[in-house]
C-alpha positions as CSV (number, residue, x, y, z in Angstrom):
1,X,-14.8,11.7,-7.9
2,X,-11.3,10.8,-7.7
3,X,-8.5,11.9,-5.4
4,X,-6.8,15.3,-7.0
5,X,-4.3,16.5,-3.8
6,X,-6.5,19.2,-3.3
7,X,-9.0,18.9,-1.1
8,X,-7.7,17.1,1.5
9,X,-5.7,17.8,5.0
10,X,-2.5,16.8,6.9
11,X,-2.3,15.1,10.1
12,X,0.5,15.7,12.3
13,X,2.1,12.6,13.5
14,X,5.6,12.5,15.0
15,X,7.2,15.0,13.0
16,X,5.7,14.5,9.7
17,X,2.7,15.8,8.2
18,X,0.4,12.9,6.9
19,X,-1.9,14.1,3.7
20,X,-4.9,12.4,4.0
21,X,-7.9,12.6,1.2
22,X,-11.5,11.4,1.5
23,X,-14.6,11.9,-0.7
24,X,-18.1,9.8,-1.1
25,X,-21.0,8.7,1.2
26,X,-19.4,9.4,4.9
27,X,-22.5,7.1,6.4
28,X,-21.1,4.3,4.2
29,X,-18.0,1.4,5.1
30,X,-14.9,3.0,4.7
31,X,-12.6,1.8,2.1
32,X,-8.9,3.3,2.8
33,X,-6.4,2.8,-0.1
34,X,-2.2,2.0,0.2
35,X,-0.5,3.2,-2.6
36,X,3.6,1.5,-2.9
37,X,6.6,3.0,-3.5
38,X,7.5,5.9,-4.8
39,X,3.3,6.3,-5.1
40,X,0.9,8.8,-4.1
41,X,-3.2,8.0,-3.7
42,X,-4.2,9.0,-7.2
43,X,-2.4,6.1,-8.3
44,X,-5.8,4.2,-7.6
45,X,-7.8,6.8,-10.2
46,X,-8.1,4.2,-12.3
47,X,-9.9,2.0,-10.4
48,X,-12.5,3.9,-8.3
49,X,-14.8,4.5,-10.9
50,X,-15.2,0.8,-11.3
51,X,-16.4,0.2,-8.1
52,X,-20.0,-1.1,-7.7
53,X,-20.9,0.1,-4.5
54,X,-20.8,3.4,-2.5
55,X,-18.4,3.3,0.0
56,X,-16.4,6.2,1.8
57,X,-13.0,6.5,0.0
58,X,-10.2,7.5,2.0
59,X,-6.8,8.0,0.7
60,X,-3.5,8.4,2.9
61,X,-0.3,9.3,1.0
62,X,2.5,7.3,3.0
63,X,4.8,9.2,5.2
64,X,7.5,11.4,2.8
65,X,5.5,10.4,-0.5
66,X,2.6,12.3,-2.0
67,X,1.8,15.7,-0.1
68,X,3.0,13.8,2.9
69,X,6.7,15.0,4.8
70,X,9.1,12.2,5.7
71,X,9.9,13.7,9.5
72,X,13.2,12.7,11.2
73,X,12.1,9.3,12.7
74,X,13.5,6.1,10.1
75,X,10.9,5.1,7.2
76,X,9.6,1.7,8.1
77,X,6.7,-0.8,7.1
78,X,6.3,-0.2,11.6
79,X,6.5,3.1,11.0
80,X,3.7,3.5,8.3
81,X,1.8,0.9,9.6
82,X,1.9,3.6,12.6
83,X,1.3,6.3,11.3
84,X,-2.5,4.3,9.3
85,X,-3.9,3.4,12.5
86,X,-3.0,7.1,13.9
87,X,-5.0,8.4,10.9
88,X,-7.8,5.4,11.3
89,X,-8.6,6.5,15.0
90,X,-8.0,10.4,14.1
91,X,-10.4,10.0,11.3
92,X,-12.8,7.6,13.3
93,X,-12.4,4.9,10.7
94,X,-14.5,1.6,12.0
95,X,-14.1,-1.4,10.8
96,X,-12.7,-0.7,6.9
97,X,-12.2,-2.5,4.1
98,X,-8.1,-1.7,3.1
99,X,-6.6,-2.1,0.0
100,X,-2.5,-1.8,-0.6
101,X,-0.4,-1.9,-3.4
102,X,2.5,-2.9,-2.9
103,X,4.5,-1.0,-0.1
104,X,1.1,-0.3,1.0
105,X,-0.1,-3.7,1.2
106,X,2.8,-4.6,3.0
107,X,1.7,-2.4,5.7
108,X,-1.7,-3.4,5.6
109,X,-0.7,-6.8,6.3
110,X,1.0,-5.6,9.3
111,X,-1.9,-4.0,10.4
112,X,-4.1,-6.9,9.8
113,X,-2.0,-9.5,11.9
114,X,-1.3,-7.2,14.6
115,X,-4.9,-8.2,16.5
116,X,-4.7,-4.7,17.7
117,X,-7.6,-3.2,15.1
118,X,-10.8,-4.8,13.5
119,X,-10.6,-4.7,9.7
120,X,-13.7,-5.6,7.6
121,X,-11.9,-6.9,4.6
122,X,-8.0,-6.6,3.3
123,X,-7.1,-6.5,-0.6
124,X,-3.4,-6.6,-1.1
125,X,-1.7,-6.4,-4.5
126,X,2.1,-7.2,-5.3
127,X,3.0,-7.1,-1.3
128,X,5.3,-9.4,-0.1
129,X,4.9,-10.9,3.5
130,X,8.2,-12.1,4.8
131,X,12.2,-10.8,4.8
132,X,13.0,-14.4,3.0
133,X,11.8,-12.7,0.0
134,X,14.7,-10.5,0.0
135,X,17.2,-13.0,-0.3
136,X,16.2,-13.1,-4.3
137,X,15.8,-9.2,-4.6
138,X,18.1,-7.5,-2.0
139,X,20.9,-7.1,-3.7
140,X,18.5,-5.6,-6.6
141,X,17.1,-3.4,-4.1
142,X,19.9,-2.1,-2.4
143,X,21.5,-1.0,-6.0
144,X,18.6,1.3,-6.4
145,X,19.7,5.1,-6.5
146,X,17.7,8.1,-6.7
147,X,19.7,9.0,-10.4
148,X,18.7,5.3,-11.5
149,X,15.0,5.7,-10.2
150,X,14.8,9.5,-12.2
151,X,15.7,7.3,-15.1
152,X,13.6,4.5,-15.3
153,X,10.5,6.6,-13.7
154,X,10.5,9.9,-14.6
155,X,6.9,10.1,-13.8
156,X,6.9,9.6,-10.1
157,X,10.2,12.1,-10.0
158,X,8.4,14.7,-11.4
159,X,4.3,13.8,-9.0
160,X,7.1,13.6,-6.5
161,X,8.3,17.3,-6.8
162,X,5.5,18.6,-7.7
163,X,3.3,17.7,-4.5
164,X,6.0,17.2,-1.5
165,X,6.1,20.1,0.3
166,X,9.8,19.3,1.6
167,X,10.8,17.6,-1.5
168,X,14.3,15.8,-1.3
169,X,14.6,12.9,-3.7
170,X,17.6,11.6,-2.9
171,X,16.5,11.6,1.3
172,X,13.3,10.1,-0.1
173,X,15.5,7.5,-1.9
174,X,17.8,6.2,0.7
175,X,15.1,6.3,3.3
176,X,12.5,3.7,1.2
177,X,15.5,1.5,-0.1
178,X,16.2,0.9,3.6
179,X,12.7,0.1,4.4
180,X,12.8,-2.2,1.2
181,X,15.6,-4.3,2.3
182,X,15.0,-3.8,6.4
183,X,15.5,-7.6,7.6
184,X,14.3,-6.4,11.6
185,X,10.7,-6.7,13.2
186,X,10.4,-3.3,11.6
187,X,10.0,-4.9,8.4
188,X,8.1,-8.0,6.8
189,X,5.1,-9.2,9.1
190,X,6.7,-12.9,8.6
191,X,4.7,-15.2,10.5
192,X,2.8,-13.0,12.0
193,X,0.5,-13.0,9.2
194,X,-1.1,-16.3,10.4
195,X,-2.8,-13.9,13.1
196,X,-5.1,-12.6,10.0
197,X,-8.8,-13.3,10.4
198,X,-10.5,-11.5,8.1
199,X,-11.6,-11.7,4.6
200,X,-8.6,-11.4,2.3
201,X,-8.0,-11.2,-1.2
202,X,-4.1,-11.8,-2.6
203,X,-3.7,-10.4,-6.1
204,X,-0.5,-10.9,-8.1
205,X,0.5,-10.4,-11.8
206,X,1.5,-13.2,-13.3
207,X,4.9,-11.3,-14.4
208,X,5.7,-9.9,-11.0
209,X,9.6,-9.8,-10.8
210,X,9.1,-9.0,-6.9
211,X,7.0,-11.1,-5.4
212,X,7.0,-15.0,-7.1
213,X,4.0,-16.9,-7.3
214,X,5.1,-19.3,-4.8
215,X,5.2,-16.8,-2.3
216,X,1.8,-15.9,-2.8
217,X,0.1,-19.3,-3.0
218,X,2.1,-20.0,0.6
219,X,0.0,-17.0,2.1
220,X,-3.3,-17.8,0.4
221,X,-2.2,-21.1,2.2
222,X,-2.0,-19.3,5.8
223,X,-4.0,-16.9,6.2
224,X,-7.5,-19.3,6.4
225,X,-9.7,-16.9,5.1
226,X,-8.4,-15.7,1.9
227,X,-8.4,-15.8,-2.0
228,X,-5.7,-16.0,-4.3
229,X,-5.8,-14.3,-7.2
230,X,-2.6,-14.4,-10.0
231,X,-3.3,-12.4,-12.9
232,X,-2.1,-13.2,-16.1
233,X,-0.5,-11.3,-18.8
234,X,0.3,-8.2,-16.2
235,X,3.1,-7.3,-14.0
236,X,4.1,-5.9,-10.1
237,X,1.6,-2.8,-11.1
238,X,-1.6,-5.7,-11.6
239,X,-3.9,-2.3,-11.4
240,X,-2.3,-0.6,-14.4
241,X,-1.7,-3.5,-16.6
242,X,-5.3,-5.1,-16.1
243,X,-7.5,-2.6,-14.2
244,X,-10.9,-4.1,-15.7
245,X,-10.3,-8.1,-14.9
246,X,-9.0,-6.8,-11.4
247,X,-11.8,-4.7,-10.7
248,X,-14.4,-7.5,-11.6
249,X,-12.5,-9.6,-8.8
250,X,-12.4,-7.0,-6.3
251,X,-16.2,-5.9,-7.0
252,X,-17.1,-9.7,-6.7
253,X,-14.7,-9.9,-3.2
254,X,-16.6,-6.8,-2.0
255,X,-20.1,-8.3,-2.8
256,X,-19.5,-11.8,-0.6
């Protein structure tokens, strides 16, 4: 099975409607996925097939992506990070294994230094961890316009307004280059992520234009627990560009 926008629901969280998806063996460990940017959860398609074990897969489109409404509160990394442990207690989620791309990971790495919620075991790919990142891409970032994005991605315009029930690219736009380039507590976890505990595995393409290897090898380097993985020949989207030498990571991180 694979997520298909269908047979899911929406969970009402301050003013937006979160579209949540799950499938698989509900008696098994819960394995939530994070999709990034300008995503939706069937951007991990490709990948759950490959998992070894059975697990129960739980997909959350982030708050004004996917089938999910953006609400009047601001678009944060706080904000979503909000909004996944709203739908982990709603859902009765104990003690998952989370894996975020990007955007997604970002927020997972909130979660996971926060101390507030147990979390089995964290995967994050192409997620950076703190706002000194953005002193390489925030002019970049901030030059991003919804006309620019239609351009070079067409194919997340067109997911986009097909599943959004209030779709408004260029609101959508604005509101997730803000996040990108937010410099407040709202944003990065910074330092914070030295609060991590569990099992984590940090997965980078070699290529990544967004988040540099050195910034990756300093959190393998914090967080105690943790693995670095930096994949060669593939870029920021490490699950497109080399889904099977990925997978074989993550299935062996899983099996520990």
């Amino acid at each position: 099975m694979n997520f298909n926008h269908n047979s899911g629901k929406c969970i009402t969280i301050d003013s937006a409607n979160i579209y949540v998806e799950e499938f698989g063996d509900p008696k098994q460990q819960a394995l939530v996925f994070l999709h990034g940017g300008f995503g939706n959860m069937e951007d991990f398609n490709g990948l759950i097939p490959l998992l070894q074990n059975d697990y129960r897969i739980i997909g959350i489109d982030s708050r004004g992506q996917g089938k999910s409404t953006l609400g009047n509160t601001e678009l944060t990394y706080a904000r979503i990070e909000m909004d996944l442990l709203t739908v982990i207690e709603k859902l009765k989620i104990v003690n998952p294994i989370i894996i975020g791309f990007s955007d997604g990971g970002i927020a997972a790495l909130r979660l996971a230094s926060s101390s507030v919620f147990k979390i089995h075991k964290l995967i994050i790919m192409g997620a950076s961890w703190h706002t000194k990142s953005l002193e390489n891409s925030k002019v970049f970032l901030k030059a991003i316009t919804a006309e620019k994005w239609k351009v070079r991605f067409p194919e997340t315009y067109r997911s986009y307004q097909k599943l959004n029930p209030e779709a408004n690219f260029d609101m959508l736009t604005a509101a997730i280059v803000s996040m990108w380039v937010d410099e407040e507590p709202s944003g990065h976890p910074d330092d914070h992520v030295q609060n991590i505990d569990c099992p984590t595995l940090i997965v980078r393409g070699d290529n990544d234009h967004l988040v540099s290897k050195e910034s990756a090898f300093e959190l393998s380097q914090i967080i105690q627990n943790s693995h670095l993985a930096n994949i060669p020949f593939s870029g920021h989207e490490v699950y497109v560009d080399q889904k099977i030498v990925l997978m074989e990571l993550i299935n062996h991180f899983l099996n520990e």
